[in-house]
N, C-alpha and C positions, 0 to 999 in steps of 0.2 A: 681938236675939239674947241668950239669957241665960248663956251660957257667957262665962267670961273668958277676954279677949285680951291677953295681955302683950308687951311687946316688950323686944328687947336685941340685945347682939351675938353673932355668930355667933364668936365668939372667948375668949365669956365663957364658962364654967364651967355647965353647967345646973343648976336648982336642984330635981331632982325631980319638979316638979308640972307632970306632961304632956309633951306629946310639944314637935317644934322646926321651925318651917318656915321655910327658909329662900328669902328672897323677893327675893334680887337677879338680876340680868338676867346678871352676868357670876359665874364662880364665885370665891369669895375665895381669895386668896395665900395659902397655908402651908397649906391644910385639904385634907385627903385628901380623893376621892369617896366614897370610904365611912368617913368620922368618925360615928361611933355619935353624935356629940351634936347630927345633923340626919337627923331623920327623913322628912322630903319637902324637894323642893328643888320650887316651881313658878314658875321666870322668868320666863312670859307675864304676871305679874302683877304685871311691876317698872314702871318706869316707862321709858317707848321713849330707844333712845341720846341721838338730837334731845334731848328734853328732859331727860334726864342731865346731858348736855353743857351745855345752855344754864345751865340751875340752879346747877353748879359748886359745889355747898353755902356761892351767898352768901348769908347769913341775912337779907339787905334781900331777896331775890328769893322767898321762900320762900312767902306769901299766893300772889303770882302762879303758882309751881312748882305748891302745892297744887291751887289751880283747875284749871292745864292737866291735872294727872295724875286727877282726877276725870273728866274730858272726855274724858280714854284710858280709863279704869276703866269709862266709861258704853257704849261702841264696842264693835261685834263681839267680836272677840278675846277685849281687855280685861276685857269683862263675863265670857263664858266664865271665862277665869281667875279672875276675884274671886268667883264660884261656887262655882269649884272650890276655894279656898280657903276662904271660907264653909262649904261639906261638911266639912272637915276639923274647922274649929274648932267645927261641930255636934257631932261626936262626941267632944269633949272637949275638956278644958282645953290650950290651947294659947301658946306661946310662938312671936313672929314673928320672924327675926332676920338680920339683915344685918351686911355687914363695913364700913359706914360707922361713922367715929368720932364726930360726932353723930346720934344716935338721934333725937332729940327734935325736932329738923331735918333729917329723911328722910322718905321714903315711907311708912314704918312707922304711923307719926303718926296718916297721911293715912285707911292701911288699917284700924288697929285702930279709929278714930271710924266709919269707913265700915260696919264689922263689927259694931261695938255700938251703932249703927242700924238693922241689918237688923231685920225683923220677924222 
């Protein structure tokens, strides 16, 4: 895919350049439903409680986390969503963003390499 995909926090300040999708399963603490600095919310595309839960953001589990959440990503649903995301970030530049406070060991990670693979 030749659009860029960035990621950050749904908490941070957007920087201008494109729209904001936010991609957690539950909505974040403190953020209205209609905060102007999230233009799509799609939660099919987060990764399932179970494995939320299991992962717990320990950074030794995180290889394993990645794989499971590929293996949802790959499945019914899952696919749909990372489609439906994929659409979004086709038509333009996009930022991903979630209220977890490491990014770089989240789902994010998992979705933008996922996304700047697609064909």
């Amino acid at each position: 895919m030749t659009t860029s995909v960035r990621i950050g926090r749904v908490y941070d300040e957007p920087d201008g350049r494109g729209r904001r999708v936010l991609v957690d399963r539950l909505w974040p603490r403190g953020v209205r439903r209609d905060d102007p600095r999230i233009d799509r919310w799609i939660p099919e595309v987060a990764p399932s409680t179970q494995l939320r839960r299991w992962y717990d953001h320990r950074p030794e589990r995180y290889d394993e986390f990645a794989h499971r959440y590929e293996l949802e990503l790959a499945d019914g649903s899952g696919a749909a969503a990372l489609a439906e995301v994929a659409a979004f970030v086709a038509a333009g530049p996009t930022t991903l963003v979630t209220a977890t406070r490491e990014v770089q060991l989240s789902h994010l990670t998992v979705l933008a390499r996922l996304l700047a693979e697609a064909p």
